[in-house]
mmCIF file of the N, C-alpha and C atoms, coordinates in Angstrom:
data_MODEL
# 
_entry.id   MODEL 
# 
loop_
_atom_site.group_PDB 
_atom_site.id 
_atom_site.type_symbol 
_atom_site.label_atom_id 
_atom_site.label_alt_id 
_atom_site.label_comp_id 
_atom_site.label_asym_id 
_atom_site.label_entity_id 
_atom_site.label_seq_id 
_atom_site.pdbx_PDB_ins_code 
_atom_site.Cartn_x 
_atom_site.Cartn_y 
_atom_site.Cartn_z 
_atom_site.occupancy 
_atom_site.B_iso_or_equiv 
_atom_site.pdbx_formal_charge 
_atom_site.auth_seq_id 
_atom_site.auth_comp_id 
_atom_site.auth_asym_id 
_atom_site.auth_atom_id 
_atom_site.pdbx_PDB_model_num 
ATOM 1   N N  . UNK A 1 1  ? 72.544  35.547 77.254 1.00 0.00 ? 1  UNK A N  1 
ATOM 2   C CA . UNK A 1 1  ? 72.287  36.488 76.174 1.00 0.00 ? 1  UNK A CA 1 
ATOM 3   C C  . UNK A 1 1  ? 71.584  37.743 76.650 1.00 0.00 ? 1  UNK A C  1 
ATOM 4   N N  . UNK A 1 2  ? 71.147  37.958 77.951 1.00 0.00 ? 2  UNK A N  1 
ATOM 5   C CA . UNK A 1 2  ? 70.712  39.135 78.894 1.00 0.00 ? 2  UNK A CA 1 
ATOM 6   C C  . UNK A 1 2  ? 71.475  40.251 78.846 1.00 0.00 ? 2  UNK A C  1 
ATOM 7   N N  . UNK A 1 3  ? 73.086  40.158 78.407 1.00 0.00 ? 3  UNK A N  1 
ATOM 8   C CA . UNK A 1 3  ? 73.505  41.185 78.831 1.00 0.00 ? 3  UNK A CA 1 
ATOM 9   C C  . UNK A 1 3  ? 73.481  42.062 77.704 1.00 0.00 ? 3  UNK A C  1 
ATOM 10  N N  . UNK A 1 4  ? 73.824  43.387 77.940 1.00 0.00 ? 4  UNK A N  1 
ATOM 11  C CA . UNK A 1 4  ? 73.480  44.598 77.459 1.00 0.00 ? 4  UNK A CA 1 
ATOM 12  C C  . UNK A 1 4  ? 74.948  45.526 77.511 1.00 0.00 ? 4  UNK A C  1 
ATOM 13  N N  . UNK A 1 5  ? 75.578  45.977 76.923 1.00 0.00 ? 5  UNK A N  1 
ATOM 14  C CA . UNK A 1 5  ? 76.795  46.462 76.934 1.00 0.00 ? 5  UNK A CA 1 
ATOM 15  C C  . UNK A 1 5  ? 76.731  48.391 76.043 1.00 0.00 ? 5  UNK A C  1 
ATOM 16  N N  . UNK A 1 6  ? 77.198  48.824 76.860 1.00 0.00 ? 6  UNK A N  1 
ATOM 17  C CA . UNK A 1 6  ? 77.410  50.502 75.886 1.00 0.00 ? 6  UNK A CA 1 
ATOM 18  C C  . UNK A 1 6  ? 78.239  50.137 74.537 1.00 0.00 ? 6  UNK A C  1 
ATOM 19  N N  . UNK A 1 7  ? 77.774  50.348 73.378 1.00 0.00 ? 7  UNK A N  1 
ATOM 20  C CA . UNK A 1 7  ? 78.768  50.414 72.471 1.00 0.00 ? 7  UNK A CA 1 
ATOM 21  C C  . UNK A 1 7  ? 78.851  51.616 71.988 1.00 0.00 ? 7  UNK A C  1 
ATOM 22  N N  . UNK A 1 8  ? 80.521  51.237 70.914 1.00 0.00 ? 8  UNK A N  1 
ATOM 23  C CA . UNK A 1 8  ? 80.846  52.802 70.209 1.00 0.00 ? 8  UNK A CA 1 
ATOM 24  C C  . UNK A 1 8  ? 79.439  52.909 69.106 1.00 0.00 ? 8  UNK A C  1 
ATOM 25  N N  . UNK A 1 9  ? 79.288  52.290 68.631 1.00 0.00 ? 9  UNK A N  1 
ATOM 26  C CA . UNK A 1 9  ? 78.204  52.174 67.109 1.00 0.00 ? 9  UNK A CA 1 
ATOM 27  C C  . UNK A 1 9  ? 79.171  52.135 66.255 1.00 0.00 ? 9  UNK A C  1 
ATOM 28  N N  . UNK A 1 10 ? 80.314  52.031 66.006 1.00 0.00 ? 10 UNK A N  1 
ATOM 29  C CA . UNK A 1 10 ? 81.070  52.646 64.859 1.00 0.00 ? 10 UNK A CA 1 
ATOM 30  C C  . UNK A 1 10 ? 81.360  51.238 63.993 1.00 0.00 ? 10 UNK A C  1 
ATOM 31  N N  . UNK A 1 11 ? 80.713  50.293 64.603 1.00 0.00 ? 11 UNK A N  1 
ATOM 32  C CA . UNK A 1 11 ? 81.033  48.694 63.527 1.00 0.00 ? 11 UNK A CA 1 
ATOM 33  C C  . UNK A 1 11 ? 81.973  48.558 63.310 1.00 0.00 ? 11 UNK A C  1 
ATOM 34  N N  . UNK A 1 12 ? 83.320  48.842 64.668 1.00 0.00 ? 12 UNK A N  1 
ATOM 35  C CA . UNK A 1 12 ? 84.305  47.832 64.622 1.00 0.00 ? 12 UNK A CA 1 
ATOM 36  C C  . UNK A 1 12 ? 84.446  46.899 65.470 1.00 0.00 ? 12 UNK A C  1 
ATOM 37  N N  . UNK A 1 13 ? 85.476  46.182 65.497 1.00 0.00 ? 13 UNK A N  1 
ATOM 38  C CA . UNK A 1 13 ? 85.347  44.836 66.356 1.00 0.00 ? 13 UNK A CA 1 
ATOM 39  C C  . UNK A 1 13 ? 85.498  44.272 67.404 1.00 0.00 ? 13 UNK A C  1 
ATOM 40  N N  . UNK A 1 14 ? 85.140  45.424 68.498 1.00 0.00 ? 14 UNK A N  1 
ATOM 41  C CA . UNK A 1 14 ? 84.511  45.416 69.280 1.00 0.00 ? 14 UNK A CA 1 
ATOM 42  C C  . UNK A 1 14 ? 83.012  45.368 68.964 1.00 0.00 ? 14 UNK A C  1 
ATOM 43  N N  . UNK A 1 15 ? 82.231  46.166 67.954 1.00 0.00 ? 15 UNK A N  1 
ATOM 44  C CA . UNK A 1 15 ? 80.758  46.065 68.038 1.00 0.00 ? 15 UNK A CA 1 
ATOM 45  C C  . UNK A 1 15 ? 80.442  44.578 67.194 1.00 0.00 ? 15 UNK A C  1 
ATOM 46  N N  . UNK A 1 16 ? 81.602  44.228 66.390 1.00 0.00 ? 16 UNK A N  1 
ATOM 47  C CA . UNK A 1 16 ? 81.492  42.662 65.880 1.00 0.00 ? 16 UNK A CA 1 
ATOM 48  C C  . UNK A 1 16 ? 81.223  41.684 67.175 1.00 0.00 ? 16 UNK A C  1 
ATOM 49  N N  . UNK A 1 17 ? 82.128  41.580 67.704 1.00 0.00 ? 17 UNK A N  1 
ATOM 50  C CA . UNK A 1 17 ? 82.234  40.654 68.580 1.00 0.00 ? 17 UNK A CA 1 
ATOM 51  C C  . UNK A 1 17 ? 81.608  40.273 69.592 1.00 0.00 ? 17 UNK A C  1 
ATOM 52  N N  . UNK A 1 18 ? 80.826  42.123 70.599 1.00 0.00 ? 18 UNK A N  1 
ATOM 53  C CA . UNK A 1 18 ? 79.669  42.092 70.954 1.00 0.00 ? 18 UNK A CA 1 
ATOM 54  C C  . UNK A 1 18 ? 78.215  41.412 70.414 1.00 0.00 ? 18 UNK A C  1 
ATOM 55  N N  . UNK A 1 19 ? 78.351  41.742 69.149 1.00 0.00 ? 19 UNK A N  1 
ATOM 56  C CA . UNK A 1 19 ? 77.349  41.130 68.496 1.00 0.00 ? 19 UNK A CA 1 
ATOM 57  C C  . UNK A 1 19 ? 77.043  39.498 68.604 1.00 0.00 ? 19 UNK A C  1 
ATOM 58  N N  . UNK A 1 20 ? 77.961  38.732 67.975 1.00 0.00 ? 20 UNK A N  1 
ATOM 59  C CA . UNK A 1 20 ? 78.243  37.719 68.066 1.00 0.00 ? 20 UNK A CA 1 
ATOM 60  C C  . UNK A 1 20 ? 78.115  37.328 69.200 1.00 0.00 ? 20 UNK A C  1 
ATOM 61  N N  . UNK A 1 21 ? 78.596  37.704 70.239 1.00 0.00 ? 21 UNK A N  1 
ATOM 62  C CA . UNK A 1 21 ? 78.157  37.037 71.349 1.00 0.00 ? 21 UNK A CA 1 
ATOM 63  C C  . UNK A 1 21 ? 76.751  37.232 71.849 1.00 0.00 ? 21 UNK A C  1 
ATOM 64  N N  . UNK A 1 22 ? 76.378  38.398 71.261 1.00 0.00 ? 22 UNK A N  1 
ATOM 65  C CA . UNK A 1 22 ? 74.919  38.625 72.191 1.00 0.00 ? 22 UNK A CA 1 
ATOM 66  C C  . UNK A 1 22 ? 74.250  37.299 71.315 1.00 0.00 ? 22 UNK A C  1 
ATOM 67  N N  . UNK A 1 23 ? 74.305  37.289 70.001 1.00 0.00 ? 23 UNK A N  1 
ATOM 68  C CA . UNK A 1 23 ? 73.920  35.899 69.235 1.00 0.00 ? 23 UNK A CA 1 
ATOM 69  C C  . UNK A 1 23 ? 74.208  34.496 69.839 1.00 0.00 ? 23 UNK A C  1 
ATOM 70  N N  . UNK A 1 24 ? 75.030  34.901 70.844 1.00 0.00 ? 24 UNK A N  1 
ATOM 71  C CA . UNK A 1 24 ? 75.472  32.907 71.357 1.00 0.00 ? 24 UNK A CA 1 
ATOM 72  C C  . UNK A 1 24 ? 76.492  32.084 70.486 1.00 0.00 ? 24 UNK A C  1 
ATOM 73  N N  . UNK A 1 25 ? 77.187  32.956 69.373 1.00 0.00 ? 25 UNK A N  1 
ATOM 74  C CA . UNK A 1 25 ? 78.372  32.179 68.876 1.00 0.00 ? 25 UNK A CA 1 
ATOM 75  C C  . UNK A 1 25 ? 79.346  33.083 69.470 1.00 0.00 ? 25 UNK A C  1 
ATOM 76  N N  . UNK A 1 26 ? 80.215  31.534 69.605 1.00 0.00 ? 26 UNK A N  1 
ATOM 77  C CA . UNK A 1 26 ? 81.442  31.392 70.805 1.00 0.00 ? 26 UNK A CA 1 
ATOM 78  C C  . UNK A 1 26 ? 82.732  32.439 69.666 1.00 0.00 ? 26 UNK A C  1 
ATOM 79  N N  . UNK A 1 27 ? 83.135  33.603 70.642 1.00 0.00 ? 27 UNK A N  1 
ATOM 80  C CA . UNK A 1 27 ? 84.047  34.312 69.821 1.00 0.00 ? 27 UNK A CA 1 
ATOM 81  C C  . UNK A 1 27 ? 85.628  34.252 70.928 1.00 0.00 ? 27 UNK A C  1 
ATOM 82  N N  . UNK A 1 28 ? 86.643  34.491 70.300 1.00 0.00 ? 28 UNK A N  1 
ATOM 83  C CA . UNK A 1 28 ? 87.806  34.242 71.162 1.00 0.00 ? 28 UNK A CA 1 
ATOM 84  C C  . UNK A 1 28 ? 88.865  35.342 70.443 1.00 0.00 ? 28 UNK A C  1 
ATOM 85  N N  . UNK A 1 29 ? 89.113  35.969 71.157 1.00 0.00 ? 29 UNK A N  1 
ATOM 86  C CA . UNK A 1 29 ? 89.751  37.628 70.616 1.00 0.00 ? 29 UNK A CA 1 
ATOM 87  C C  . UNK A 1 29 ? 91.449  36.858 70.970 1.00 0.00 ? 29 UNK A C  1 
ATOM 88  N N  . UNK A 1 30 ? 91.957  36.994 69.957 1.00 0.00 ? 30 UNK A N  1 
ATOM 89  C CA . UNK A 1 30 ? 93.673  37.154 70.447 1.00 0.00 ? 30 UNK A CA 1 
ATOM 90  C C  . UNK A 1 30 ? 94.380  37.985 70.185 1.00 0.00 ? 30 UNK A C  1 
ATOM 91  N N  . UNK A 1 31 ? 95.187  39.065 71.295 1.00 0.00 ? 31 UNK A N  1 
ATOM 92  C CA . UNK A 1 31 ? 96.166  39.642 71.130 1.00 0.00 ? 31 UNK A CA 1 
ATOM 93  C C  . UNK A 1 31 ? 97.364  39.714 70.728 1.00 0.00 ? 31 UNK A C  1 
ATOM 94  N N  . UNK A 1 32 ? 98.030  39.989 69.961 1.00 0.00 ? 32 UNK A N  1 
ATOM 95  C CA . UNK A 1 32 ? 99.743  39.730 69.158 1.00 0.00 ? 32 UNK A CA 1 
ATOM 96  C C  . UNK A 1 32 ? 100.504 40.198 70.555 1.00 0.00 ? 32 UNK A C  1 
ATOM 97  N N  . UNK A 1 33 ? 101.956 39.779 70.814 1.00 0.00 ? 33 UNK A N  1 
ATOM 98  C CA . UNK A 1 33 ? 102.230 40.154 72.228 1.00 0.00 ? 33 UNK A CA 1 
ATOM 99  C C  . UNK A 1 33 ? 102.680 41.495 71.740 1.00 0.00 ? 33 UNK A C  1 
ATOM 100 N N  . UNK A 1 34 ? 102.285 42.581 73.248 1.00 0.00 ? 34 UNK A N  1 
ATOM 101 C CA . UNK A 1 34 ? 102.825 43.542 72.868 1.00 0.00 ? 34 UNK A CA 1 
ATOM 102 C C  . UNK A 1 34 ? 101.720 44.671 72.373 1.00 0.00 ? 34 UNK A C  1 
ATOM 103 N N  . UNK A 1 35 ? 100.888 43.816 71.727 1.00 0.00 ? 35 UNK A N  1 
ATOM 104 C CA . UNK A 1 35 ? 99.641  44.893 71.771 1.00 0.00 ? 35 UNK A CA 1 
ATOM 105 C C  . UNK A 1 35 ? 98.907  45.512 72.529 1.00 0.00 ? 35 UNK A C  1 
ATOM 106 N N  . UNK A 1 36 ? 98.404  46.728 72.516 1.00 0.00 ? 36 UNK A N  1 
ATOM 107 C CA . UNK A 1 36 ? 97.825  47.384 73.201 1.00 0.00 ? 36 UNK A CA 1 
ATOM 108 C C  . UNK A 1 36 ? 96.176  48.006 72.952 1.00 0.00 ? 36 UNK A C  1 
ATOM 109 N N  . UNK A 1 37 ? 95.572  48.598 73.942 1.00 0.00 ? 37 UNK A N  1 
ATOM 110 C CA . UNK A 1 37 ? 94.216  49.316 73.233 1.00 0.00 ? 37 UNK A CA 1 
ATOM 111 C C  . UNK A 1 37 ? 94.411  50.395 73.471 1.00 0.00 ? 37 UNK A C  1 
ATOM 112 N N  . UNK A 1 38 ? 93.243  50.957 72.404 1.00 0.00 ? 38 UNK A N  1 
ATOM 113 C CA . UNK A 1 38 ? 93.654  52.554 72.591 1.00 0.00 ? 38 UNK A CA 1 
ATOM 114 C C  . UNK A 1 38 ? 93.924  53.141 72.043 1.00 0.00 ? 38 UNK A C  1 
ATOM 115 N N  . UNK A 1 39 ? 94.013  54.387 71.889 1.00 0.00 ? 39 UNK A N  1 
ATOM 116 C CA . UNK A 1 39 ? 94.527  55.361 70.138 1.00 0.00 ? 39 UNK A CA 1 
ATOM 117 C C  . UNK A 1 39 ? 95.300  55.851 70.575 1.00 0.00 ? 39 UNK A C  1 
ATOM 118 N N  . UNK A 1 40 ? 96.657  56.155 70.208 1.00 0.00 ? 40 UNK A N  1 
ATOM 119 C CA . UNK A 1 40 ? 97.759  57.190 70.836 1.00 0.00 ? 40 UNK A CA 1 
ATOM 120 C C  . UNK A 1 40 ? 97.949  57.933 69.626 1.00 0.00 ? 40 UNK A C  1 
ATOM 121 N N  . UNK A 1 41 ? 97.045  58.783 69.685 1.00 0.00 ? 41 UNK A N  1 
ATOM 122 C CA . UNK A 1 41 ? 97.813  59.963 68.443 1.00 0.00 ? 41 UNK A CA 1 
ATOM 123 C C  . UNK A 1 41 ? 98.516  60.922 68.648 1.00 0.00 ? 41 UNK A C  1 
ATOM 124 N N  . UNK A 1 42 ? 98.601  61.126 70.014 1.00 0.00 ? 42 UNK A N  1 
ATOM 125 C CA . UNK A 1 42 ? 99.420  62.719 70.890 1.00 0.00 ? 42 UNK A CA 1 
ATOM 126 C C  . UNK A 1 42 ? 100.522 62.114 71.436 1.00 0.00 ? 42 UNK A C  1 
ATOM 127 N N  . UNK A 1 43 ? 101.343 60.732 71.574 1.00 0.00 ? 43 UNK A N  1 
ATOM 128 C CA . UNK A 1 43 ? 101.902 60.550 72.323 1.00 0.00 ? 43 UNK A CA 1 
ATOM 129 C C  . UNK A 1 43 ? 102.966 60.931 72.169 1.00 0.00 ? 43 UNK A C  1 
ATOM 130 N N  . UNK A 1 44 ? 103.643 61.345 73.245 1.00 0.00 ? 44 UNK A N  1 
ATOM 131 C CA . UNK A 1 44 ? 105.148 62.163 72.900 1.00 0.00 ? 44 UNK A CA 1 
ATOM 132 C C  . UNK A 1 44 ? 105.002 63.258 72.637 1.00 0.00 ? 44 UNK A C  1 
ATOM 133 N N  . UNK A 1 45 ? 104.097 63.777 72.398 1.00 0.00 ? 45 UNK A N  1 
ATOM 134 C CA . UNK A 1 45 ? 104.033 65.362 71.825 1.00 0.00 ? 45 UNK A CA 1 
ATOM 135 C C  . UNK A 1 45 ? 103.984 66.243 72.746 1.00 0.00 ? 45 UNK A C  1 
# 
């Protein structure tokens, strides 16, 4: 529970999940296939 991570602040879930773990409950993220991270709002343009 030592660790310390940069967050966005913006309370999404990434800052959920950080949370939760800094708390010590066990969290397990699953990806849909095919998903990606990241915002593409310019792409192609």
């Amino acid at each position: 529970m030592g660790r310390r991570r940069l967050r966005c602040g913006h309370g999404g879930t990434a800052d959920v999940v950080d949370a939760a773990r800094d708390r010590g409950i066990s969290v397990t993220v699953i990806w849909p296939e095919g998903a990606e991270r990241g915002l593409k709002l310019f792409e192609g343009a």
